[in-house]
C-alpha positions as CSV (number, residue, x, y, z in Angstrom):
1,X,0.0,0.0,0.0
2,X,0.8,3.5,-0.7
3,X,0.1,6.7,0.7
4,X,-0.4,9.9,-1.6
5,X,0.7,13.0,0.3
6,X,0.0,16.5,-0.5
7,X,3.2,17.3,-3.1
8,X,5.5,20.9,-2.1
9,X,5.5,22.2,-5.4
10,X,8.2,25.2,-4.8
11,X,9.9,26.7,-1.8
12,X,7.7,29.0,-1.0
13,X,4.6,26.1,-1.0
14,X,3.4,25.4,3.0
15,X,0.2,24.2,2.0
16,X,-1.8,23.2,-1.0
17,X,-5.8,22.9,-1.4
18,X,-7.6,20.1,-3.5
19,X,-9.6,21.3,-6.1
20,X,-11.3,17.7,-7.5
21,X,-10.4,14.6,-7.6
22,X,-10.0,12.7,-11.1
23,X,-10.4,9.2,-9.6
24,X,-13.2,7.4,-7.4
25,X,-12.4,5.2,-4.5
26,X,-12.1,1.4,-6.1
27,X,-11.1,2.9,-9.4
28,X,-7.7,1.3,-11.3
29,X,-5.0,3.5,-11.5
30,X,-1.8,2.9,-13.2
31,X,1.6,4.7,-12.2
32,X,2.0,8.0,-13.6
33,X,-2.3,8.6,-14.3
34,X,-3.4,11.5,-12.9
35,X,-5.6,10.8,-9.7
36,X,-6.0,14.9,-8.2
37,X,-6.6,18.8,-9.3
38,X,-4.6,20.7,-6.6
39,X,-4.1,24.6,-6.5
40,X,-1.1,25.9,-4.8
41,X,-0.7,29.9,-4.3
42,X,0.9,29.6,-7.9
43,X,-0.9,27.6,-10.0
44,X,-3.4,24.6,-10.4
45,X,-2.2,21.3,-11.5
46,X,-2.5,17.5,-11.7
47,X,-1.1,15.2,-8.9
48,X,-0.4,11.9,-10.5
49,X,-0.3,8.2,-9.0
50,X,3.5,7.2,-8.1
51,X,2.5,3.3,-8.2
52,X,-0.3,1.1,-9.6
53,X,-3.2,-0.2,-7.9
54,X,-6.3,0.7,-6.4
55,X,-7.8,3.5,-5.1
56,X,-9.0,2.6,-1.7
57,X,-9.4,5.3,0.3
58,X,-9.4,9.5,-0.2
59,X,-8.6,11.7,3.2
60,X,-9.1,14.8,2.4
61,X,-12.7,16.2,0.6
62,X,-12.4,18.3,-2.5
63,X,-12.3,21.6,-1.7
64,X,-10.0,21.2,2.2
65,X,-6.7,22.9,2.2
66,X,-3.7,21.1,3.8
67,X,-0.2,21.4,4.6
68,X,2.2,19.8,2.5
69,X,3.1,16.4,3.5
70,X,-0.7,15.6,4.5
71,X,-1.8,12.3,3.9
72,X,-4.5,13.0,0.7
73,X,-5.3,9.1,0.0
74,X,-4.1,5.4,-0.4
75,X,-3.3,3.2,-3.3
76,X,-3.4,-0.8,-2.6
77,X,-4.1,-3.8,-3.8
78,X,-8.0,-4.7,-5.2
79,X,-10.3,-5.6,-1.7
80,X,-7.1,-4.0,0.3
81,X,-8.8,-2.8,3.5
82,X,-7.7,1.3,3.8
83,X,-5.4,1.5,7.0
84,X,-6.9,3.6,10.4
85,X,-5.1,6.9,10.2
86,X,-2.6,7.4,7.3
87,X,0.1,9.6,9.0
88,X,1.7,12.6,7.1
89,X,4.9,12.2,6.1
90,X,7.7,13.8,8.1
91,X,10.2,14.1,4.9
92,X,10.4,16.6,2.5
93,X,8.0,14.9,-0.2
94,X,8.6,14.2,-3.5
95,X,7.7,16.2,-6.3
96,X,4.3,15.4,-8.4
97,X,4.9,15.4,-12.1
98,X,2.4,17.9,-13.7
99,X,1.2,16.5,-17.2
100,X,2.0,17.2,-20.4
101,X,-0.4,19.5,-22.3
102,X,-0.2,21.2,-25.9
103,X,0.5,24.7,-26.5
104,X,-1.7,27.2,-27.7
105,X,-1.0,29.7,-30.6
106,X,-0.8,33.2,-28.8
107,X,0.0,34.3,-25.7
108,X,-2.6,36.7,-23.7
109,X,-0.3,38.2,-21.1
110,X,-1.6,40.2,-18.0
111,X,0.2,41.3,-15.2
112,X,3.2,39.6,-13.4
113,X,3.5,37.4,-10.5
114,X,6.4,35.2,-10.4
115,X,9.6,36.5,-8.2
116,X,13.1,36.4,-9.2
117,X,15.9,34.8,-6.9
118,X,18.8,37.9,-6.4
119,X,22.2,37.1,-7.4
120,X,24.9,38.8,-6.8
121,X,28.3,39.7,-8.5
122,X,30.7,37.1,-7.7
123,X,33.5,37.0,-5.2
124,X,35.0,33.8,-6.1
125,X,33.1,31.4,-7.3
126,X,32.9,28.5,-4.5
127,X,33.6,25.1,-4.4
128,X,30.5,22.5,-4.4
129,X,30.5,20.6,-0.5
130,X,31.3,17.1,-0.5
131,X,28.9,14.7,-1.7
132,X,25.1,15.3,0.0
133,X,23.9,12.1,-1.6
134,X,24.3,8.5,-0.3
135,X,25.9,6.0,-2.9
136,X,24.0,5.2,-5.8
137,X,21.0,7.8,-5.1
138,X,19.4,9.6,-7.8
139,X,20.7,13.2,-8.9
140,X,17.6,15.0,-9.2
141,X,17.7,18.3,-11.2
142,X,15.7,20.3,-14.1
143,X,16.9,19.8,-17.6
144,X,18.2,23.9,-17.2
145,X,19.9,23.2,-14.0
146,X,21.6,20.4,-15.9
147,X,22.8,22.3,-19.2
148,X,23.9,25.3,-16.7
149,X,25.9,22.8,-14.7
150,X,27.7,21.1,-17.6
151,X,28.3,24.5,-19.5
152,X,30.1,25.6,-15.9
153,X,31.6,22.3,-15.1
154,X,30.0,22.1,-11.9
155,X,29.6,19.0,-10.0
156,X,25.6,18.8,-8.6
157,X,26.5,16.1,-6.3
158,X,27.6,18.5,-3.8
159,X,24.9,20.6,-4.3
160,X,21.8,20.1,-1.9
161,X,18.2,20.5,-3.7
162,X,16.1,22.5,-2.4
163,X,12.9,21.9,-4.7
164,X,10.6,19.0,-4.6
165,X,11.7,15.7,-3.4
166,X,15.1,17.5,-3.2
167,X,15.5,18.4,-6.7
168,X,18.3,21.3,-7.7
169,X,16.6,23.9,-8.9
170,X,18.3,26.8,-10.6
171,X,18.3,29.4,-7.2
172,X,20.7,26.1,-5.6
173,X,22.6,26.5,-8.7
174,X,22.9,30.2,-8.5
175,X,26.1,30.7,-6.0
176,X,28.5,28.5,-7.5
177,X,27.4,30.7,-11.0
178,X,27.2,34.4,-10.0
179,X,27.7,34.3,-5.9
180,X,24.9,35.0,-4.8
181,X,24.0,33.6,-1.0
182,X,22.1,30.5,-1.1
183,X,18.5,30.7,0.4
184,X,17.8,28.1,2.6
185,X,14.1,26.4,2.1
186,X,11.4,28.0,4.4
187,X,10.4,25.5,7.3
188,X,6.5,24.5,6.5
189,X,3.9,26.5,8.6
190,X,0.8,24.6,10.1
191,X,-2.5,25.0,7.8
192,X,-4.4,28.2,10.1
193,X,-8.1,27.9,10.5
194,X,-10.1,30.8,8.8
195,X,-12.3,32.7,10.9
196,X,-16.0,32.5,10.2
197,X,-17.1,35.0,7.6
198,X,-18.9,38.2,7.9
199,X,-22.4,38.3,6.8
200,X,-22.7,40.6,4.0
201,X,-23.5,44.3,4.6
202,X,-27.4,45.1,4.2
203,X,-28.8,48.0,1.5
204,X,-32.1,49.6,1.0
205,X,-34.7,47.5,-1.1
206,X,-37.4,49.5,-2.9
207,X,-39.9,48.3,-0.6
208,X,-38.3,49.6,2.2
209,X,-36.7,46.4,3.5
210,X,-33.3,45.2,4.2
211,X,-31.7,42.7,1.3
212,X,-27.9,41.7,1.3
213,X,-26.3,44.3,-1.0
214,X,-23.7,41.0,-2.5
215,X,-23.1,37.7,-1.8
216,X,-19.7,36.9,-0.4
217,X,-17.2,34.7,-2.5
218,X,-13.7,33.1,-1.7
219,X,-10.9,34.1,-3.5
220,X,-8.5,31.7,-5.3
221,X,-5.2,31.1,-3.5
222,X,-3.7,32.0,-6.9
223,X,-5.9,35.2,-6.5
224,X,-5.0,36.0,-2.7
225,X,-1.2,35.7,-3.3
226,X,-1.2,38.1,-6.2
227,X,-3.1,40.3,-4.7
228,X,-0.5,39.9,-1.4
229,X,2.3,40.7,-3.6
230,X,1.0,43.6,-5.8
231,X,-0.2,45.8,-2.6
232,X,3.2,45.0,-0.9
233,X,4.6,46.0,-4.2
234,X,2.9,49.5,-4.7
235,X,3.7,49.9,-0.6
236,X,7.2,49.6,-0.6
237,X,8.3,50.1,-4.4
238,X,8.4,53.8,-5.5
239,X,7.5,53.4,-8.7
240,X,7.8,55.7,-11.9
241,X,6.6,55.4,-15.7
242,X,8.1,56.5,-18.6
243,X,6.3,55.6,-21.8
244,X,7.3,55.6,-25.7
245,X,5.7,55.1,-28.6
246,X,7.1,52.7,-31.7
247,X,6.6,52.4,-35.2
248,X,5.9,48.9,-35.9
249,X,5.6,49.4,-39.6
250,X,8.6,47.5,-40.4
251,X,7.7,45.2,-37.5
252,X,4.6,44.3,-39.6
253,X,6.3,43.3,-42.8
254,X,9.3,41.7,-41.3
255,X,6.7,39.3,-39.0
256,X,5.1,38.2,-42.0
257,X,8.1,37.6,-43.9
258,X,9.7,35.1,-41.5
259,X,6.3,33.7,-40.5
260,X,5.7,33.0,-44.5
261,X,9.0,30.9,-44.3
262,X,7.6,28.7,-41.3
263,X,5.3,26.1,-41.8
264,X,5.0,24.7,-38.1
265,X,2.0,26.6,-36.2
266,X,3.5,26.4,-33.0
267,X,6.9,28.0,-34.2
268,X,5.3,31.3,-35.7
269,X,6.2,34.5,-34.7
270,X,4.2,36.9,-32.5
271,X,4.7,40.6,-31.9
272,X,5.2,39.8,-28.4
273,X,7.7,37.5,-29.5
274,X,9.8,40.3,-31.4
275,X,9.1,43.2,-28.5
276,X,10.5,40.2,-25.7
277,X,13.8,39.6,-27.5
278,X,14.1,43.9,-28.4
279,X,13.9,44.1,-24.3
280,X,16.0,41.7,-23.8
281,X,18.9,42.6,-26.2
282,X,18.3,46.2,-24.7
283,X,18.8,44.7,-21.0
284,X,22.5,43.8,-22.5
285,X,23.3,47.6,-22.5
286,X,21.0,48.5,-19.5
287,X,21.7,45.5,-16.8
288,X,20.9,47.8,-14.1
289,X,17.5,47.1,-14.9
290,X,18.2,43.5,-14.7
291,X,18.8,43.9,-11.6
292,X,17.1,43.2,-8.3
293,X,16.8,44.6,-4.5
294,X,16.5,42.9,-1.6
295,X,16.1,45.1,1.7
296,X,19.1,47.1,1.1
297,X,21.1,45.2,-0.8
298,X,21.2,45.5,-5.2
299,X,22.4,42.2,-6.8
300,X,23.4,42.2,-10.3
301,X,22.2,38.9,-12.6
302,X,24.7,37.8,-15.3
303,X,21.9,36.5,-16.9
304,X,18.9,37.7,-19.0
305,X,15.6,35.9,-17.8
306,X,12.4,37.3,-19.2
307,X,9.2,36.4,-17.4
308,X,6.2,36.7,-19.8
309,X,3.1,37.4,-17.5
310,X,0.2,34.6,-18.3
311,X,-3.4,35.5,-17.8
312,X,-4.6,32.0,-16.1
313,X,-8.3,31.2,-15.0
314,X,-7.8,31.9,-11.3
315,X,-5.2,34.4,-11.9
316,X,-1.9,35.0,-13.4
317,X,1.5,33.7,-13.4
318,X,4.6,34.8,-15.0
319,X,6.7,31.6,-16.4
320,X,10.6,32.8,-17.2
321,X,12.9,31.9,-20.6
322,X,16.3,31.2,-19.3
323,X,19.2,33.9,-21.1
324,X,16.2,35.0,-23.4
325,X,19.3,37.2,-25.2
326,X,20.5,34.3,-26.7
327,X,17.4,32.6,-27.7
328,X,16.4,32.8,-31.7
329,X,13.2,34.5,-32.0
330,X,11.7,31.1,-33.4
331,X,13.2,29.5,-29.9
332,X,11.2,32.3,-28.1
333,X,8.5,31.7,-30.3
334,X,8.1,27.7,-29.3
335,X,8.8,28.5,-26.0
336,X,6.6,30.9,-25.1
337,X,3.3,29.3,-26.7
338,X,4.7,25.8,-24.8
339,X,4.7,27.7,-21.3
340,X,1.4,29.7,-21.8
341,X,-0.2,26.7,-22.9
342,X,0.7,24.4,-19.8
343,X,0.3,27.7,-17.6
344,X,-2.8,27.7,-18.1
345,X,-3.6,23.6,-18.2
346,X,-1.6,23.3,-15.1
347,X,1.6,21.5,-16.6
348,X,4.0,24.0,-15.3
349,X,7.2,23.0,-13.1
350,X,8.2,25.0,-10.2
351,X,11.5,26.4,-11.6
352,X,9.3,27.5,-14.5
353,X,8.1,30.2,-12.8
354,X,10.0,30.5,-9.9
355,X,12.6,33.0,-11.1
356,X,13.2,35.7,-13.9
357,X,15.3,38.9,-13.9
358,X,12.6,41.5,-15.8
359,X,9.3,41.1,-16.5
360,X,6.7,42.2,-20.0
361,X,2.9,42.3,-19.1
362,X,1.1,42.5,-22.8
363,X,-2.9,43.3,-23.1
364,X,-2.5,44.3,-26.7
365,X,-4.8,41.3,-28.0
366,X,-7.2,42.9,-25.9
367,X,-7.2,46.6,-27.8
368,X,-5.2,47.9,-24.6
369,X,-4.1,50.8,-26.1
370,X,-1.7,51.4,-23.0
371,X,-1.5,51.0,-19.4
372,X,1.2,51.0,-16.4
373,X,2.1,47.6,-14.7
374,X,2.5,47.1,-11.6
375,X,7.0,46.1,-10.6
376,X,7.1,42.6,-9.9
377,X,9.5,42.4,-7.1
378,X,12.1,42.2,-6.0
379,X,12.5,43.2,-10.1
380,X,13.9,46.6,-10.9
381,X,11.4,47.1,-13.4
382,X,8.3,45.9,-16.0
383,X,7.1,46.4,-19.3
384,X,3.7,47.2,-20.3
385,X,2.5,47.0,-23.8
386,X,-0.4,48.2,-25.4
387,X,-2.1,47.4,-29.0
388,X,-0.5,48.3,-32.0
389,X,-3.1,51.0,-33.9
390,X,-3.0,52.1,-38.2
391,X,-2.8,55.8,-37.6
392,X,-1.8,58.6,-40.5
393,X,1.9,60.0,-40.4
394,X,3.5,62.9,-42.1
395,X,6.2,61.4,-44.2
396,X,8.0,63.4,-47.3
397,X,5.0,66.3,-46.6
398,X,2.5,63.7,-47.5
399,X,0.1,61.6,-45.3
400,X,0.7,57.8,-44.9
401,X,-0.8,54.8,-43.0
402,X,1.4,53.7,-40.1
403,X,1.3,51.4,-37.5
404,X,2.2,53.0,-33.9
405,X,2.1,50.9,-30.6
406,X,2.8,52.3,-27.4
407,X,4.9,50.8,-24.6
408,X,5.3,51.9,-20.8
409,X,8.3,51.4,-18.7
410,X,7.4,51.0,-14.6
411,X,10.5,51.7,-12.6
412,X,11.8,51.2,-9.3
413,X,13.8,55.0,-8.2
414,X,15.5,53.3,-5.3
415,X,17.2,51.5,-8.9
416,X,17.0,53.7,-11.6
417,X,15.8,56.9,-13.1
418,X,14.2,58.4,-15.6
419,X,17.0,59.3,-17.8
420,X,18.5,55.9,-17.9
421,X,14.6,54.4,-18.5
422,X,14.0,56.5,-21.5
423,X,17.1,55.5,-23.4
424,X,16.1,51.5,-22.6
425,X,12.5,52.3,-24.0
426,X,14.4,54.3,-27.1
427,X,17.2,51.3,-27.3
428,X,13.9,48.7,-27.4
429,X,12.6,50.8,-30.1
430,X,14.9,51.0,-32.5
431,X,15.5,47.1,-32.4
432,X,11.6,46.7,-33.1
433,X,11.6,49.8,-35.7
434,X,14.6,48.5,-37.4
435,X,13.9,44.6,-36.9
436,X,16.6,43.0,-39.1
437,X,18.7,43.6,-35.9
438,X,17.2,41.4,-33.9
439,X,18.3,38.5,-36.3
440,X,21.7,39.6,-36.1
């Protein structure tokens, strides 16, 4: 018999709530099917079944939040009476594999709420400890974590894992590339109980009477953290726009040259696509804001990690492409349909999201003609862009169609300023008004 816990998906994760379950008690399952909807305060996502069986017993009801490690049901042989009380488990547990889900063709983007780890400018680059693993035990670690460790020869056996199940993640990775101070996981908080709710407020009826004046309705915990995060945000970051407008003429006609040369769906090329690798080429010259603060201290990121903010169904989430500089725009293309797609299926890993350097919130698919994002921190800065409009333009004292789009750079002033803001905005402007550059 086997007990499935309640997965931490992330460091930050002390407690998960069930949304449904996808399985009955006596049904089949085979390894690896998908038995549980859970919600963390990131995303929703599948829980799957880590042997084969039968489902014999569920412990917690659809809708209960738990802390992580909480017994959620058992698997055992067919007729396999359920054990008394299944314990929680008292080890770190092991991640749950979220499933695979296609991508979907464009990428509705909203505002941010994924965090980036600091890193600072290295020291000296230290030595991995001795060997955290007994003999024989499997390396856990994320494909990236993998390519970054064999690109800096590092050896991850003597690097603990602080994700799920004691996977590396990239923030473990992070001092032995740049220096920054490792952060160690946060100790698991007991599940509080929520006081009763209020009854809603009365108002006036015609008649005279009292009626409620709403009914009152829980908030997602995807829902509650953003909101957590964008008030502390707006309290602590002091915040300043500067905004610019582009001529995405060119853009126009370069897009639909290269996107005439591809005939796979999934790697066609979106505006968003050419405006994320313009910012991030621009970051190149501007690293300041690719920077981060924490408390008082700045940390400067040797890499460029763009986090494309995802409208989802109970909220948003911002999933990160590692050293977006270097990426093709085909590469950012793929990639950025693939993370949207699972964001909002509930496929997405924990160092998916869990990280970034800068962040671009779009709502130009929804005729947005321009608005000012709120800083995902501990970011330096975000950028907002709006739709792109046909609008007539003097050119050679006659009047022409153009296409104009307008973008808005929010700022933190304990970072930068607005003199070094505006030449980022014009830097990202002429890469998306000249576009051949970006190809270069």
């Amino acid at each position: 018999m086997s007990t499935v816990i309640m997965p931490k998906m992330g460091d930050g994760m002390e407690e998960g709530t069930l949304l449904r379950w996808l399985k009955s008690v006596g049904d089949q399952v085979d390894a690896g099917d998908p038995i549980a909807e859970i919600e963390t305060d990131k995303v929703a996502l599948e829980i799957e079944a880590a042997e084969s069986g039968y489902l014999i017993q569920t412990l917690v009801d659809e809708g209960q939040t738990v802390p992580i490690g909480t017994a959620i049901a058992q698997i055992g042989a067919e007729g396999e009476a359920p054990t008394a009380d299944a314990p929680a488990a008292d080890t770190p547990p092991a991640e749950a594999p979220a499933a695979e889900v296609a991508a979907e063709p464009e990428a509705p983007v909203a505002e941010p709420v994924a965090a980036s780890a600091p890193a600072a400018a290295p020291a000296a680059t230290p030595a991995p400890a001795a060997p955290v693993r007994a003999e024989g035990e499997k390396l856990r670690a994320s494909p990236l974590v993998k390519r970054l460790a064999a690109e800096h020869d590092i050896d991850l056996s003597g690097i603990p894992g602080t994700g799920p199940g004691g996977r590396i993640v990239k923030d473990d990775l992070a001092p032995y590339l740049t220096g920054a101070r490792p952060k160690p996981a946060p100790a698991a908080a007991p599940a509080e109980t929520a006081p009763p709710a209020a009854p809603a407020p009365l108002a006036a009826s015609a008649d005279g009477g009292a009626r409620p004046a709403g009914v009152p309705r829980e908030q997602s915990r995807i829902r509650k953290t953003t909101a957590k995060r964008m008030v502390e945000a707006k309290q602590v970051i002091p915040h300043f726009y500067v905004v610019s407008e582009v001529d995405m003429t060119e853009a126009r006609a370069f897009r639909e040259m290269i996107n005439g040369e591809i005939e796979e769906k999934g790697s066609k090329v979106s505006f968003n696509d050419l405006v994320v690798k313009a910012a991030a080429l621009a970051l190149r010259d501007y690293p300041n804001l690719n920077a981060s603060l924490e408390g008082d201290q700045l940390y400067d990121h040797q890499n460029i990690d763009i986090n494309i903010a995802v409208a989802i169904e109970n909220g948003l989430i911002a999933p990160f492409l590692p050293d977006t500089d270097k990426l093709s725009l085909g590469t950012i293309a793929r990639m950025t349909k693939d993370l949207a797609g699972r964001a909002r299926e509930g496929g997405l890993l924990p160092e998916e999201y869990q990280g970034g350097t800068f962040t671009i919130s779009n709502l130009g698919m929804y005729d947005v003609s321009e608005f000012v994002a709120i800083i995902n921190p501990p970011q330096a800065a975000i950028l907002a862009i709006g739709s792109i409009a046909e609008v007539p333009v003097f050119k050679d004292g006659e009047v022409v169609p153009a296409y104009k789009m307008k973008i808005t750079l929010s700022a933190d002033h304990r970072i930068s300023d607005g003199a070094e803001a505006a030449l980022f905005l014009q830097t990202v402007k002429g890469y998306l008004e000249k576009p051949l550059r970006l190809v270069l």
